[in-house]
C-alpha positions as a printed Julia matrix, in Angstrom:
102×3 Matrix{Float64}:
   2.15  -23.63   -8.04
   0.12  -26.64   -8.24
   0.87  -30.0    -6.67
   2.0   -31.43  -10.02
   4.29  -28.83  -10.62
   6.2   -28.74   -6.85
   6.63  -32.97   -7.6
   8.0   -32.27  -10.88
  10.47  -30.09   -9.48
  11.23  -32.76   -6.38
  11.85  -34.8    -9.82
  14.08  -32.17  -11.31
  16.02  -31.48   -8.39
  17.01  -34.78   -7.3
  18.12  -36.49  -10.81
  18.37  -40.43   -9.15
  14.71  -40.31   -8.68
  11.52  -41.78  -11.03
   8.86  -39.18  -11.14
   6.69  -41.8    -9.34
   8.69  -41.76   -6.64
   8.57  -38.0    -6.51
   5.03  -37.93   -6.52
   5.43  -40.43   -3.45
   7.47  -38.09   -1.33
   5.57  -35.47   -1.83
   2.53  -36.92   -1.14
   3.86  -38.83    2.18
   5.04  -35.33    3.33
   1.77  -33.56    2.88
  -0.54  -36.13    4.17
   2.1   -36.31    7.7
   1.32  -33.01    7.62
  -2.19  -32.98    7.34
  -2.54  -35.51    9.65
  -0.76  -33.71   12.56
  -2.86  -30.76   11.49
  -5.57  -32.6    11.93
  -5.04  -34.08   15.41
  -4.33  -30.5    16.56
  -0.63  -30.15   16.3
   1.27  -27.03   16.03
   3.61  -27.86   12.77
   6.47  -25.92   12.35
   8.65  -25.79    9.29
  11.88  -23.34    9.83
  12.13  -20.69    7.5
   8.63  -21.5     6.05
   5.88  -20.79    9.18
   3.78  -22.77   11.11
   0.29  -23.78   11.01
  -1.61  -24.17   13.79
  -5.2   -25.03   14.96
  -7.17  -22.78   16.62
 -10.4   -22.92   18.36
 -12.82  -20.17   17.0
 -16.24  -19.57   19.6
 -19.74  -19.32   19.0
 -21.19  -16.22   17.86
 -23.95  -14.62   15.77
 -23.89  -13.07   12.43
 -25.57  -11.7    10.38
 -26.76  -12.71    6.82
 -25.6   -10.25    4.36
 -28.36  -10.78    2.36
 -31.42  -10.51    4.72
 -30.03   -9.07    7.53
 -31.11  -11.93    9.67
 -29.18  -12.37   12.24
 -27.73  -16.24   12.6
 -26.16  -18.18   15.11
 -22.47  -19.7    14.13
 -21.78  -22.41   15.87
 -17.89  -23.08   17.49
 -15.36  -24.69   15.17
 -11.56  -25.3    14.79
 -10.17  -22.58   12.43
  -6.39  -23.13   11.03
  -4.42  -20.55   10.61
  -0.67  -20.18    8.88
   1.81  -17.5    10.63
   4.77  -17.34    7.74
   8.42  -17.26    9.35
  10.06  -14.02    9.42
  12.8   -14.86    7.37
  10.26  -15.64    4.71
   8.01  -12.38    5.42
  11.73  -10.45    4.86
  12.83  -12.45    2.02
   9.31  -11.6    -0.14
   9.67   -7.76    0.48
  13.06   -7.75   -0.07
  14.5    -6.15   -3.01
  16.15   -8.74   -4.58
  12.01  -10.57   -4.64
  10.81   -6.78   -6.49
  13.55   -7.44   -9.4
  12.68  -11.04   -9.84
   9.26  -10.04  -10.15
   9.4    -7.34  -12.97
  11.83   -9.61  -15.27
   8.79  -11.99  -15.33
């Protein structure tokens, strides 16, 4: 699902709003998002999962190709943990019969 299509349904859903306006909510929701992402907050969304930033240490690789090795240097890594509700609803039977009707 792209971006276009999850405002378009925002659009659908909610028939007293302009599709501009859907694009505007959905775009103010991801960018508070990112933004607390960004500054290193944990965000959790119930029954969705939570993203979090995580440090990741230095450590050395090696280059697939040469078989150098190479130094990586430290960075922030972010990582998404989905909510267990979510985890049970995809393998849930009910999610196996939507899938083959498509």
């Amino acid at each position: 699902m792209t971006r276009k299509e999850l405002s378009y349904l925002i659009y659908n859903r909610h028939g007293g709003l302009l599709k501009r306006e859907a694009d505007e909510i959905l775009e103010l929701i991801l960018s508070i998002i990112k933004r607390e992402i960004i500054k290193g907050e944990k965000v959790k969304l119930s029954n969705f999962g939570t993203f979090e930033v995580r440090p990741r240490g230095s450590r050395w690789g090696r280059n697939p190709k040469t078989g150098a090795s190479v130094f990586i240097p430290p960075r922030r890594w972010l990582s998404y943990h989905p909510a267990k509700s979510l985890v049970k609803l995809v393998n849930s039977p009910r999610m196996d019969a939507l899938q083959q009707k498509s």
